[in-house]
Rosetta silent file (secondary structure, phi, psi, omega in degrees, C-alpha in Angstrom):
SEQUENCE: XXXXXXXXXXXXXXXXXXXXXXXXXXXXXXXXXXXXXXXXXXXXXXXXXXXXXXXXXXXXXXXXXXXXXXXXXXXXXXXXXXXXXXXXXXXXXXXXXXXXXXXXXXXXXXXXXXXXXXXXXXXXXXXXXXXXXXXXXXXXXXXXXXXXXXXXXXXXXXXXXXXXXXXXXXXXXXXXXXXXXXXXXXXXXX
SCORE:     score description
SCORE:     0.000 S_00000001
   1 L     0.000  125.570  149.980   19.547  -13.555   -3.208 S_00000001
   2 L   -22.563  134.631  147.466   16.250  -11.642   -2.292 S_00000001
   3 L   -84.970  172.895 -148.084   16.531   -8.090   -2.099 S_00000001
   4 L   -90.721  135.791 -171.692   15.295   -6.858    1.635 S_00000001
   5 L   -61.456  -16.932 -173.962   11.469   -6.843    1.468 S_00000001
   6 L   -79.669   -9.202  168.009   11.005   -3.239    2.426 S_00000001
   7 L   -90.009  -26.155 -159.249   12.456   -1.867   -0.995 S_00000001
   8 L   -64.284  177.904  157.118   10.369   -4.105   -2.992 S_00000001
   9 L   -29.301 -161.060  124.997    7.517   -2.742   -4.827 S_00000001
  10 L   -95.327  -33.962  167.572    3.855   -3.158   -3.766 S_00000001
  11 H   -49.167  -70.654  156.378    3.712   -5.217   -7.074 S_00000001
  12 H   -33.058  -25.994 -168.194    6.593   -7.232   -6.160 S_00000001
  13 H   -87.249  -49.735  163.068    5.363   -7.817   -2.797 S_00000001
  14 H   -53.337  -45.926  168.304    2.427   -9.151   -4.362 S_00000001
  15 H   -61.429  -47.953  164.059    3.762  -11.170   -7.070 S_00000001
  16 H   -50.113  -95.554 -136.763    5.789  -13.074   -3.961 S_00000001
  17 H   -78.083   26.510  170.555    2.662  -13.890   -2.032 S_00000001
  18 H  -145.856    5.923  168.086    0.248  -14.729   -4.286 S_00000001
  19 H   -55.784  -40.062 -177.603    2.504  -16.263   -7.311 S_00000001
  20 L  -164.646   65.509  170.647    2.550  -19.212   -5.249 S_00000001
  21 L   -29.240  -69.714  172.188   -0.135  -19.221   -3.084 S_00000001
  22 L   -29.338  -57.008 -173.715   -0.688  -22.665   -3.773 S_00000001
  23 L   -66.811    2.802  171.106    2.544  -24.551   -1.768 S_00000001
  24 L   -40.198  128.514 -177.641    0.704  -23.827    1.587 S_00000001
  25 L   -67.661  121.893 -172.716    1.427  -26.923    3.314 S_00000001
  26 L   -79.955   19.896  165.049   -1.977  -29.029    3.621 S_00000001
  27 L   -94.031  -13.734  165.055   -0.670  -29.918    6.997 S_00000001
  28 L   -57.849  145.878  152.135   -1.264  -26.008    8.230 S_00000001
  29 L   -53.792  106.433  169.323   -4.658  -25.313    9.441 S_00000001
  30 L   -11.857  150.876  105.599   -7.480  -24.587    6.476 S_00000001
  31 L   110.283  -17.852 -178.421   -8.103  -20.959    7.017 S_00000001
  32 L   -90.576  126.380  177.702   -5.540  -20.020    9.709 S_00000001
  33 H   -77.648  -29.887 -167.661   -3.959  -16.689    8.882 S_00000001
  34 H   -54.193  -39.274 -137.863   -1.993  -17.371   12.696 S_00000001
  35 H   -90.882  -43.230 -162.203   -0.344  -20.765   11.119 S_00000001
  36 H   -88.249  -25.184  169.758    0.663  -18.641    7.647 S_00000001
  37 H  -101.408    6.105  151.651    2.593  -15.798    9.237 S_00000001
  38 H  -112.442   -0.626 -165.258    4.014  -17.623   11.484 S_00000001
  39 L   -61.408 -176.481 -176.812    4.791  -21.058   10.596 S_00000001
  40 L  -106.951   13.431 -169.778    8.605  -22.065   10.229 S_00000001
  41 L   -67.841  172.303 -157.700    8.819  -23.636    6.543 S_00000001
  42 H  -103.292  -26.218 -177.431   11.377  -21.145    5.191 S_00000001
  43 H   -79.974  -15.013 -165.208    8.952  -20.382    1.900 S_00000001
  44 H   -79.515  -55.454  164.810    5.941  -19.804    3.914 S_00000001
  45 H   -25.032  -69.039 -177.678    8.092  -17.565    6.716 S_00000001
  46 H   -17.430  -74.026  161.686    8.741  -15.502    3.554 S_00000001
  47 H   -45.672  -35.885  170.382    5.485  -15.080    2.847 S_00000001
  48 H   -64.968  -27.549 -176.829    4.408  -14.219    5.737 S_00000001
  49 H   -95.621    1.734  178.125    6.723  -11.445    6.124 S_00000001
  50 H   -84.987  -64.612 -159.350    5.716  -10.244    2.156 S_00000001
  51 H   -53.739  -34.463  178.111    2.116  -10.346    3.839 S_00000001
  52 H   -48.155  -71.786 -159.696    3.134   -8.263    7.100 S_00000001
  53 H   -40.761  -55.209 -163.624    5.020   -6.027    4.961 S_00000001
  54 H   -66.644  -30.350 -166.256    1.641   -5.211    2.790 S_00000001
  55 H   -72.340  -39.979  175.676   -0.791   -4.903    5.763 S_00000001
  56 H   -61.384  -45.813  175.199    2.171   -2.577    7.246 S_00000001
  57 H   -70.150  -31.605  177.442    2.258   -0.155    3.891 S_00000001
  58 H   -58.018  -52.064 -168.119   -1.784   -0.401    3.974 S_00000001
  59 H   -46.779  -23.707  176.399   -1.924    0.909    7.397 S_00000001
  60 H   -54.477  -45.780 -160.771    0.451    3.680    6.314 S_00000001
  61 H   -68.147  -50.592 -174.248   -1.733    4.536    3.479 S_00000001
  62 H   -69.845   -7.665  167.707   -4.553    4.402    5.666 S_00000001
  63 L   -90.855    6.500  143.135   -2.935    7.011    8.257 S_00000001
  64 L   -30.438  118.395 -167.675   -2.293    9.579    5.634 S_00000001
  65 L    60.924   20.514 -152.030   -4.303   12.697    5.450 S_00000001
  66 L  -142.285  155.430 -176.983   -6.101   11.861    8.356 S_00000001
  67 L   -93.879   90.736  166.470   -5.469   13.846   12.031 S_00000001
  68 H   -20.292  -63.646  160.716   -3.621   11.197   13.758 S_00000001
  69 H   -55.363   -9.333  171.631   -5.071   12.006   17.019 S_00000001
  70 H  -118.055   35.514  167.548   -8.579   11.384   16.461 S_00000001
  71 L  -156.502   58.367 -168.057   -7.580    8.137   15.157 S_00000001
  72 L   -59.613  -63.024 -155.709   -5.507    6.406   18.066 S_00000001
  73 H   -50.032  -44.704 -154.755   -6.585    2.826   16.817 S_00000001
  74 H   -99.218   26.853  169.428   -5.100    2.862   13.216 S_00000001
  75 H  -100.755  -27.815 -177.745   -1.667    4.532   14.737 S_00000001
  76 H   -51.750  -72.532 -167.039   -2.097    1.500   17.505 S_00000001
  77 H   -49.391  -20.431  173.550   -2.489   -0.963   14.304 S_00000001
  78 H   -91.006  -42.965  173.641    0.495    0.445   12.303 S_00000001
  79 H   -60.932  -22.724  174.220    3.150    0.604   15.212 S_00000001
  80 H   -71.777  -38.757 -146.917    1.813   -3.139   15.922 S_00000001
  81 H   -96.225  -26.618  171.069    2.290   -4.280   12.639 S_00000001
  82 H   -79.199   -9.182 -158.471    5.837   -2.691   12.181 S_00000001
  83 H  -134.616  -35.940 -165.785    7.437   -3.069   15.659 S_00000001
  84 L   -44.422  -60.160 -156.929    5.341   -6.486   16.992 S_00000001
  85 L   -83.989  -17.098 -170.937    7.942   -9.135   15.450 S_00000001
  86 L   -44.547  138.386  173.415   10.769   -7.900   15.899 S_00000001
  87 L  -109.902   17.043  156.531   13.303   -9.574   17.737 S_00000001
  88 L  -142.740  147.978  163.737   15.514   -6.350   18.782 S_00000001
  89 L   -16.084  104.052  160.998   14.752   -2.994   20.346 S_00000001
  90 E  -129.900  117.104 -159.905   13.564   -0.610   17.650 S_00000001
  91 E  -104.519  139.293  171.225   12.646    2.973   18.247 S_00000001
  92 E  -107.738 -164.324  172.628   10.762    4.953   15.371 S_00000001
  93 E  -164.905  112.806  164.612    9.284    8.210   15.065 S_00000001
  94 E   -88.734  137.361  167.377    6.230    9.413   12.784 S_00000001
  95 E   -88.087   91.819 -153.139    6.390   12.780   11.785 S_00000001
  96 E  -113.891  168.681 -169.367    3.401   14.867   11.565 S_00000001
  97 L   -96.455 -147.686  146.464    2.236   17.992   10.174 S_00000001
  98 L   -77.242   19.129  176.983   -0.127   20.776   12.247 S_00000001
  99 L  -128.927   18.578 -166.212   -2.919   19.279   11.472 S_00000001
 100 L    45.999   20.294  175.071   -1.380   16.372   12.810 S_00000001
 101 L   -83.095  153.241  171.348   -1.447   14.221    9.281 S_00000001
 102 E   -63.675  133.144 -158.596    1.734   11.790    8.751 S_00000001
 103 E  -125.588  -40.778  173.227    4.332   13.446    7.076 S_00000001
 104 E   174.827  162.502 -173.264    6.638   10.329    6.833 S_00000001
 105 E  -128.450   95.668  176.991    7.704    6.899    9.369 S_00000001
 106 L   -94.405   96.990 -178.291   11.004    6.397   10.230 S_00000001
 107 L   -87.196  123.439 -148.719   13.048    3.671   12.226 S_00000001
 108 L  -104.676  -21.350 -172.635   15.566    5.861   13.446 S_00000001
 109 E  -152.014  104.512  161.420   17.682    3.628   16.224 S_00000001
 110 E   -98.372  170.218 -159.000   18.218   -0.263   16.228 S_00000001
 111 L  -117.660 -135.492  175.498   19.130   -1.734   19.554 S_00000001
 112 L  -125.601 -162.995 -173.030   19.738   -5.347   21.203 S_00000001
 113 L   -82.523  -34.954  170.819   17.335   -7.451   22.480 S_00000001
 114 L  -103.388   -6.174 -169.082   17.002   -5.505   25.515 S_00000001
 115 L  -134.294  168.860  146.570   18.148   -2.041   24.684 S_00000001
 116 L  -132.463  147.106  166.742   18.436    0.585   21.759 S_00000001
 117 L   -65.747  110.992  179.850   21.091    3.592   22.056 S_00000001
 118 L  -134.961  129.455 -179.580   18.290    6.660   20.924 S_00000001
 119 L  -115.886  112.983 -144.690   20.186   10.118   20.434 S_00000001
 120 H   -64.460  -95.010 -158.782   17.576   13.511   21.221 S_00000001
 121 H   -10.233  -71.395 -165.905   20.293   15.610   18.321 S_00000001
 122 H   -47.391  -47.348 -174.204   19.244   12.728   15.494 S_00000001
 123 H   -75.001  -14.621 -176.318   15.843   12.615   16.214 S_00000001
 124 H   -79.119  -47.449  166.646   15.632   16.508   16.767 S_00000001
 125 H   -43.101  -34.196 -166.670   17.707   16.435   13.600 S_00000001
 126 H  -100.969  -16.541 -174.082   15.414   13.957   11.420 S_00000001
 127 H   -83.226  -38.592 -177.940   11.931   16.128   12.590 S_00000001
 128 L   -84.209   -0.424  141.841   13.346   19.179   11.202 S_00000001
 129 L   -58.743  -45.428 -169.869   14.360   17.442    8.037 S_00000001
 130 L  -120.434   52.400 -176.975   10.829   16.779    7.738 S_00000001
 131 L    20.764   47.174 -175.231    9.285   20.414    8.770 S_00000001
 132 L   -77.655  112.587 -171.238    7.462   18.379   11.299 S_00000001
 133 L   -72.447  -30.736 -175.041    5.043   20.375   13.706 S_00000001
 134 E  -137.398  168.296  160.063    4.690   17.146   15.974 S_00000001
 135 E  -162.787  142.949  174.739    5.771   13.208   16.642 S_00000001
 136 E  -107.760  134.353 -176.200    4.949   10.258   18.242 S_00000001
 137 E   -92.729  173.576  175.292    7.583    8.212   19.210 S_00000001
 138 E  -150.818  104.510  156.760    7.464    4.561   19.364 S_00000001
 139 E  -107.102 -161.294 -171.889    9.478    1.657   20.210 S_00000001
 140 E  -135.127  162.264  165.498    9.211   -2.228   20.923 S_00000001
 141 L  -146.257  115.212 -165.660   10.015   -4.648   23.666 S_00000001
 142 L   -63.143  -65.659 -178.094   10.921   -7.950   22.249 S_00000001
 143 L   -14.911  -35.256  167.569   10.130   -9.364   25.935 S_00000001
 144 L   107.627   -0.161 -168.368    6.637   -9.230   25.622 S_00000001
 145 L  -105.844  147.584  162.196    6.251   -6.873   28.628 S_00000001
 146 L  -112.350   -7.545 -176.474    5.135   -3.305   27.720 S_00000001
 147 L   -60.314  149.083  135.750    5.350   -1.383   31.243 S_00000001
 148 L   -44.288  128.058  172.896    7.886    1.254   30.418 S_00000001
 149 L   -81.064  172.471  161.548   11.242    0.940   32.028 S_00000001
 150 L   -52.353  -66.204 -170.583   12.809    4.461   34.195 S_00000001
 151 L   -72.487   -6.049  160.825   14.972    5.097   31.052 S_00000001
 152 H   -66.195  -55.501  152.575   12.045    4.970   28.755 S_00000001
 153 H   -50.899   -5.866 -179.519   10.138    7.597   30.552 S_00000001
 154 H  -114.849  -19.766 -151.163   13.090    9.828   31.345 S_00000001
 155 H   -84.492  -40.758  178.826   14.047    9.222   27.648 S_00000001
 156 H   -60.399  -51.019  165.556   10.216   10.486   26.473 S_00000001
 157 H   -63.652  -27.752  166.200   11.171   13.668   28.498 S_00000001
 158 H   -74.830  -59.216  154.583   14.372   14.435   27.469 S_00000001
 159 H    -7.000  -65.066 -169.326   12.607   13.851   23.824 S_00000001
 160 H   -79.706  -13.489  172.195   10.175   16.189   24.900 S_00000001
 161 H   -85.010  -44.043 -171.785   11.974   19.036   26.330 S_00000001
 162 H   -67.146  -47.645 -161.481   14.851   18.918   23.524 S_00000001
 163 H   -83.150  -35.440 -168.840   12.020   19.086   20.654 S_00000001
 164 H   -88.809   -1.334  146.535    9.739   21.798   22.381 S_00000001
 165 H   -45.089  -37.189 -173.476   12.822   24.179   21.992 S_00000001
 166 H  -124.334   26.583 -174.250   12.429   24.249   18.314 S_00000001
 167 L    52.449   34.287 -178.180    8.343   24.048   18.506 S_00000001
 168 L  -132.360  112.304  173.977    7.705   20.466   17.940 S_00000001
 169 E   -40.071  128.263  164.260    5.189   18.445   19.987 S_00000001
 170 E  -110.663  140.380 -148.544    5.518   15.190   21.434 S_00000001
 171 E  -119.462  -25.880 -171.551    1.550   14.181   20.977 S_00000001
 172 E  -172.315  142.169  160.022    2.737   10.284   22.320 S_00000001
 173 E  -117.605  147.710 -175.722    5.093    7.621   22.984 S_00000001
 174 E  -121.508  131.753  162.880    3.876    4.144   22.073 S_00000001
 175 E  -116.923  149.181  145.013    5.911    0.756   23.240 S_00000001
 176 E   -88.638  117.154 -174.695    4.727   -2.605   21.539 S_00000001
 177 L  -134.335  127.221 -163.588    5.386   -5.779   22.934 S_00000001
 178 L    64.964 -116.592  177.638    3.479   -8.571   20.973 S_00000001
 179 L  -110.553   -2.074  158.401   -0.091   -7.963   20.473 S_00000001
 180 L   -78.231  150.830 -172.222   -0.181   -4.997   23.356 S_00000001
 181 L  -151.427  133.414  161.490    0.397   -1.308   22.710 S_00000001
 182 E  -141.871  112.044  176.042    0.763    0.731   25.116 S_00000001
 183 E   -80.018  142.989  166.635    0.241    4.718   25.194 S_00000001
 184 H   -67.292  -42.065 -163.614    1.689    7.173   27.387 S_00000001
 185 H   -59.376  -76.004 -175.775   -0.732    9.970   26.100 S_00000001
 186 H   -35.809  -39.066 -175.351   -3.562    7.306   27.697 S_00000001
 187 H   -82.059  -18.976  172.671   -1.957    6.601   30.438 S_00000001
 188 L   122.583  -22.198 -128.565   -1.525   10.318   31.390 S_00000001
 189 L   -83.552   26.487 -177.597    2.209   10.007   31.400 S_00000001
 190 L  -139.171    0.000    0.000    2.876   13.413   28.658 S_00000001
């Protein structure tokens, strides 16, 4: 049995997708990356989800050191590529420093298809585990819809009230649904 792809290596990850490149089905479209991460053969699924996984650790890499906030797009591009497929509710939280660099990326609550359970103590609990001066929360909506529900928006405030007790910013909530992102911070709503 496969171990769960998120422990492997980056070597390992690699050795999977490109070991055996080669059994792409010549009935897939030449050239389509859509057809290879998504098709349903069960080796190619695989792959596709070794390739997610690597595009997902790049994006990490590339939001490292870098002031989160003057770089909306590649926090957009990592919360897509980690939260997009899912098929249940999953809320994370990156953890930044005062300069706003990435301190570490957690998913912290998994749900149901329509809901996740997210408790202010854990997450107030997991930023000061990680001396964090700020965070952007995130979750997904398998549905495909990104407007924000009442309890999302009441949830981003209780979030935000609970956390500025103990000096730690909420800079954004992000939900993903598909190939949409949607910020609060943009939208005004923090």
């Amino acid at each position: 049995m496969r171990r769960p792809i998120a422990q492997m290596s980056n070597g390992e990850l690699l050795q999977h997708l490109l070991g055996e490149v080669a059994e792409l089905s010549s009935a897939e479209q030449p050239g389509s990356l859509k057809s290879f991460f998504s098709c349903s053969s069960g080796m190619l699924q695989w792959k596709g989800a070794v390739a997610r996984e690597l595009v997902r650790r790049w994006l990490q890499e590339e939001m490292e050191g870098r002031n989160l906030l003057s770089d909306p797009a590649a926090v957009k591009s990592y919360l897509g590529s980690s939260l997009a497929k899912r098929e249940h509710e999953t809320f994370m939280v990156l953890f930044l420093d005062a300069q706003n660099r990435l301190i570490a990326a957690e998913e912290l609550f998994r749900g149901t298809l329509t809901q996740t359970a997210v408790y202010p103590r854990e997450v107030l609990k997991a930023a000061l585990r990680h001396n964090a001066a700020g965070v952007i929360l995130a979750h997904n909506h398998p549905s495909g819809a990104t407007r924000p529900s009442a309890a999302d928006r009441q949830l981003t405030e209780t979030l935000r009230k609970a956390l500025a007790l103990v000096d730690i910013s909420v800079l954004d909530h992000f939900i993903v649904a598909g190939q949409e992102v949607l910020s609060f911070a943009e939208r005004g709503w923090l």
